[in-house]
C-alpha positions as protocol buffer text, in pm:
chain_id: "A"
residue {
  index: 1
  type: UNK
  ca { x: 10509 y: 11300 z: 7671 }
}
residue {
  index: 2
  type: UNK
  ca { x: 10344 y: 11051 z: 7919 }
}
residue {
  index: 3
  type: UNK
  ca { x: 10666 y: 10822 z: 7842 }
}
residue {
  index: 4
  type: UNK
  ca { x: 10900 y: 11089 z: 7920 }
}
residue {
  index: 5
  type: UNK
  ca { x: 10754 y: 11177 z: 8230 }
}
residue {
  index: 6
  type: UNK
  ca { x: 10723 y: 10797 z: 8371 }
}
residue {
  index: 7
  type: UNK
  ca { x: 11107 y: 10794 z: 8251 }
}
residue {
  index: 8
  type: UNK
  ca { x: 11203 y: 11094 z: 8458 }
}
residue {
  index: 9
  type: UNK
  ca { x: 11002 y: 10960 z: 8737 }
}
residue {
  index: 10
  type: UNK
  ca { x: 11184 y: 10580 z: 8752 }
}
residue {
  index: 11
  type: UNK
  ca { x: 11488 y: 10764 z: 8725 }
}
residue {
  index: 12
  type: UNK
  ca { x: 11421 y: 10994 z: 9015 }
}
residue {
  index: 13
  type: UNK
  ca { x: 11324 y: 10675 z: 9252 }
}
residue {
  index: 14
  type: UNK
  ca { x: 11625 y: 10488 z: 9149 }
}
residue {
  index: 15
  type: UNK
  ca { x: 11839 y: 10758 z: 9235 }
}
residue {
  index: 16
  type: UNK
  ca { x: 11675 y: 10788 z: 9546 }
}
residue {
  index: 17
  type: UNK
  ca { x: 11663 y: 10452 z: 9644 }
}
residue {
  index: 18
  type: UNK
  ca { x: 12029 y: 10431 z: 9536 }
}
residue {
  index: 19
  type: UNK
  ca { x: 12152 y: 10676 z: 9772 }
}
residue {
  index: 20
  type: UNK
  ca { x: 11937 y: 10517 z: 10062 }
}
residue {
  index: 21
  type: UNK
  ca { x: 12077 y: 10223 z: 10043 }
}
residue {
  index: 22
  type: UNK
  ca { x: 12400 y: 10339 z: 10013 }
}
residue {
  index: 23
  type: UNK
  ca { x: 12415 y: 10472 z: 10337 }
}
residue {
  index: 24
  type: UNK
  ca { x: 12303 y: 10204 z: 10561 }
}
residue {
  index: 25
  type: UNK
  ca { x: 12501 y: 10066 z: 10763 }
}
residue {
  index: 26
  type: UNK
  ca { x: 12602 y: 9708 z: 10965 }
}
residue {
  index: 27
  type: UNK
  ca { x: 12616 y: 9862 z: 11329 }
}
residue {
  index: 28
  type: UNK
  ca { x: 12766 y: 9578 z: 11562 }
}
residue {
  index: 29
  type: UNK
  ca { x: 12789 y: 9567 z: 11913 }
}
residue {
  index: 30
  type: UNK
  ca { x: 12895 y: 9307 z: 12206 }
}
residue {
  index: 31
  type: UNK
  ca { x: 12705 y: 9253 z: 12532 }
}
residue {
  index: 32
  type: UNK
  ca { x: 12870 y: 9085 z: 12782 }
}
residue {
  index: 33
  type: UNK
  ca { x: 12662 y: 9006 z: 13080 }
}
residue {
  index: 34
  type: UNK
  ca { x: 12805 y: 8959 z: 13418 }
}
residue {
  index: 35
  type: UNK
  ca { x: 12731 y: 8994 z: 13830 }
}
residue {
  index: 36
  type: UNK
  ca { x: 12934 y: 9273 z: 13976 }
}
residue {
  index: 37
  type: UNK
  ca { x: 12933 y: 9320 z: 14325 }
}
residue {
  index: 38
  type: UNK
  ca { x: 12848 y: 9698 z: 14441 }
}
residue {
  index: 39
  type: UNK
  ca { x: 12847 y: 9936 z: 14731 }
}
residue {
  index: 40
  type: UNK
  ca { x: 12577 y: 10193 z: 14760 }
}
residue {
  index: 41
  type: UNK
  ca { x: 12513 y: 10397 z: 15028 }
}
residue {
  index: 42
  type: UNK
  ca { x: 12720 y: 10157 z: 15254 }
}
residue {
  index: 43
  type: UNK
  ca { x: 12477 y: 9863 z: 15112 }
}
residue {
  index: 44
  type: UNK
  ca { x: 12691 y: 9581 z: 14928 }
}
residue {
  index: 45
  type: UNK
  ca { x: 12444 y: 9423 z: 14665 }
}
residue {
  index: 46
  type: UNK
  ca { x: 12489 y: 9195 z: 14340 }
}
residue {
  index: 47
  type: UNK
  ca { x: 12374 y: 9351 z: 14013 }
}
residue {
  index: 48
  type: UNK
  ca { x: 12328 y: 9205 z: 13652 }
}
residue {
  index: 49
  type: UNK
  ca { x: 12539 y: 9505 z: 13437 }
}
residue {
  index: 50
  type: UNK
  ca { x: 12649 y: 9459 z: 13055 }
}
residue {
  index: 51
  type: UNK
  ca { x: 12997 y: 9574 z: 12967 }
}
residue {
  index: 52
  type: UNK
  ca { x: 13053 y: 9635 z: 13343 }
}
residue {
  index: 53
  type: UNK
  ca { x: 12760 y: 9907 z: 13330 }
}
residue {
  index: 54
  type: UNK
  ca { x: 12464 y: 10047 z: 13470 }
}
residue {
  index: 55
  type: UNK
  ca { x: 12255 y: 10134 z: 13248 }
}
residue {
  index: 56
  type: UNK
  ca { x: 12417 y: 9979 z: 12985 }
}
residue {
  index: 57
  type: UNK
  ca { x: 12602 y: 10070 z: 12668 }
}
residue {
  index: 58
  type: UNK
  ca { x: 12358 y: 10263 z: 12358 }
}
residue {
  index: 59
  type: UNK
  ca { x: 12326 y: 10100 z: 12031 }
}
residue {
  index: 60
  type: UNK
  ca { x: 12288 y: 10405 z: 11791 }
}
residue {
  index: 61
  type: UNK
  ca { x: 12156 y: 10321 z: 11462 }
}
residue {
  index: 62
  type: UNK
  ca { x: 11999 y: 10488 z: 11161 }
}
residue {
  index: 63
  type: UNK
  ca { x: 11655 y: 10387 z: 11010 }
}
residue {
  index: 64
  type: UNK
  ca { x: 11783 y: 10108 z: 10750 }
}
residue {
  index: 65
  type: UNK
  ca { x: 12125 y: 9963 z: 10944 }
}
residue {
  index: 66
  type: UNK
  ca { x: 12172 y: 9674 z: 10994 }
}
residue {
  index: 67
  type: UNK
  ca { x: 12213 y: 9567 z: 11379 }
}
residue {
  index: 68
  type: UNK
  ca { x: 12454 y: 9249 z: 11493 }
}
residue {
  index: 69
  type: UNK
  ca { x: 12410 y: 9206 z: 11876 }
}
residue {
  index: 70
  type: UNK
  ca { x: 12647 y: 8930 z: 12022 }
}
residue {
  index: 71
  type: UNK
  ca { x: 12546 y: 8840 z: 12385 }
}
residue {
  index: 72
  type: UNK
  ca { x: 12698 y: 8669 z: 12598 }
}
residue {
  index: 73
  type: UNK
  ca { x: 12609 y: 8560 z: 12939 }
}
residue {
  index: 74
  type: UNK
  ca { x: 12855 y: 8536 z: 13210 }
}
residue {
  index: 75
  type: UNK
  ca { x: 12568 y: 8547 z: 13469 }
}
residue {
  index: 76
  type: UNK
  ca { x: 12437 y: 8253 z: 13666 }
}
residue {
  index: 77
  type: UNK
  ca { x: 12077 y: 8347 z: 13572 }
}
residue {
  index: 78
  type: UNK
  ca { x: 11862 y: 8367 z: 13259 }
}
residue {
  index: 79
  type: UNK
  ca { x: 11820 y: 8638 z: 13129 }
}
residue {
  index: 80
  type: UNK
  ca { x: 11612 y: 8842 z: 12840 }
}
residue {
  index: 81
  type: UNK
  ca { x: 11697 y: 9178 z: 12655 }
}
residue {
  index: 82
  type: UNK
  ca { x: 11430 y: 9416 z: 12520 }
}
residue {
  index: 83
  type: UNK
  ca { x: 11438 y: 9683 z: 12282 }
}
């Protein structure tokens, strides 16, 4: 009895686990980081924006995915990128 019930328990975590993995993903997303020149309020200033964008773009991603961020950095500056 004990054996059949550790059986039907393995099972029931390799199924799960099987399905879990099965739907994660590889989510991948360029950055492309550049100075654009903007008027606001009749105020011309230079801004850092990726993709052309302020904010920038959303990286949408499930709890197991796999993320692949390319960035590159047109800028003149250094720069860092949190999450």
């Amino acid at each position: 009895m004990g054996r059949l019930v550790f059986l039907f328990a393995f099972s029931f975590v390799l199924l799960v686990s099987a399905a879990t993995a099965s739907g994660a993903r590889i989510v991948e997303h360029t950055f492309n980081v550049r100075n654009l020149t903007i008027d606001r309020l009749c105020n011309r200033q230079v801004i850092t924006a990726v993709n052309d964008s302020l904010p920038g773009p959303a990286i949408q991603a499930r709890e197991g995915d796999t993320l692949i961020i390319h960035v590159f950095n047109k800028s003149p500056y250094n720069l860092t990128i949190h999450w």
